[in-house]
C-alpha positions as CSV (number, residue, x, y, z in Angstrom):
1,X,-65.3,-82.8,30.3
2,X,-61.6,-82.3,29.4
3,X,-61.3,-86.0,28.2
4,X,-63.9,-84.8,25.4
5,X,-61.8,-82.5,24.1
6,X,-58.3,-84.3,24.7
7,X,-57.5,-87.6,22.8
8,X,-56.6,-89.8,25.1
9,X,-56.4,-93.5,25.5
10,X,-58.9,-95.2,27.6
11,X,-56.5,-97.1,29.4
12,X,-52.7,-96.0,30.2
13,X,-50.3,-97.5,27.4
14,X,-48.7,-100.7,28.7
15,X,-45.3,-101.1,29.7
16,X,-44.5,-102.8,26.7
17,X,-45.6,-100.5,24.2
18,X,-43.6,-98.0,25.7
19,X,-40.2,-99.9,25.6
20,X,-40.7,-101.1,22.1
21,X,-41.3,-97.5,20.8
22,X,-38.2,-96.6,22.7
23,X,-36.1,-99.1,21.3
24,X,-37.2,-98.7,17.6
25,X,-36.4,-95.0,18.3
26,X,-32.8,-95.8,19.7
27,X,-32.2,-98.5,16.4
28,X,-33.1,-95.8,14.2
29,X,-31.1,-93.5,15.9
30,X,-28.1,-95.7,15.5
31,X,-28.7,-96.8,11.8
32,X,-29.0,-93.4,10.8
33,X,-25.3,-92.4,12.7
34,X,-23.9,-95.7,11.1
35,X,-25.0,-94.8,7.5
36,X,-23.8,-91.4,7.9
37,X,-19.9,-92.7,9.5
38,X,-20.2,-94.4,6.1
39,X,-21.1,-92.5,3.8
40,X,-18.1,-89.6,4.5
41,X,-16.0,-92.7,4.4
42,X,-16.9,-93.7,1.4
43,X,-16.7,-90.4,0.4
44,X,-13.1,-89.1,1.6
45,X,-11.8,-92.5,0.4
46,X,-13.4,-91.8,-3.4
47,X,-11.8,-88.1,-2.9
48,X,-8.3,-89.5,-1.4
49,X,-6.9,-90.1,-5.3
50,X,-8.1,-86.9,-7.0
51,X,-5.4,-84.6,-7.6
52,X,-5.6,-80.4,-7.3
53,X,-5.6,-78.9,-10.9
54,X,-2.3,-76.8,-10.2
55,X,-1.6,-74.2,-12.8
56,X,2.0,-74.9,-14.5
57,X,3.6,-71.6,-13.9
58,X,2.4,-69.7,-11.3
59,X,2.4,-65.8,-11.7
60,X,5.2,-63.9,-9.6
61,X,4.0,-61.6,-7.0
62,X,5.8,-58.3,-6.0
63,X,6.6,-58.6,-2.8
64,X,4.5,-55.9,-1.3
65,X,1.6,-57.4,-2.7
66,X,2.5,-61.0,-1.7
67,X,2.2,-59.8,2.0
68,X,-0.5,-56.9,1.6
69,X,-3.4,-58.9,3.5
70,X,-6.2,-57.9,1.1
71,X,-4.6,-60.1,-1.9
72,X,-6.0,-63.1,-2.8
C-alpha cells in the first residue's frame, strides 16, 4: 500500500546512475567556483586603474571636532 502513494522506482537506481549524477553535480560545482574566481578578477583588475575623485582643498577641521568621534 505505501508504494501507491510514494513514487518510487520499480527497481533500485543502478550504480551507474548514481555516480554520473554525482559527478555532473561535482563539475557543476566546480565551474560555478571557477567562473566566480574569475569574475572578481576580472573585476578588481578593471577597478585597479580607476582613481578616487579627491576634493582639491580639503576643509580644515577644529581640532576638537577632528577627534570628537561622532564626526564624519
Amino acid at each position: 500500500m505505501p508504494v501507491t502513494f510514494l513514487d518510487l522506482a520499480p527497481e533500485p537506481v543502478s550504480m551507474g546512475v548514481a555516480l554520473a549524477v554525482i559527478l555532473f553535480v561535482i563539475a557543476v560545482v566546480i565551474l560555478l567556483a571557477g567562473g566566480l574566481v574569475l569574475f572578481l578578477w576580472y573585476r578588481k583588475r578593471s577597478l585597479r586603474h580607476r582613481e578616487m575623485v579627491r576634493p582639491d582643498v580639503a576643509p580644515a577641521l577644529d581640532p576638537v571636532q577632528a577627534n570628537h568621534p561622532n564626526q564624519p
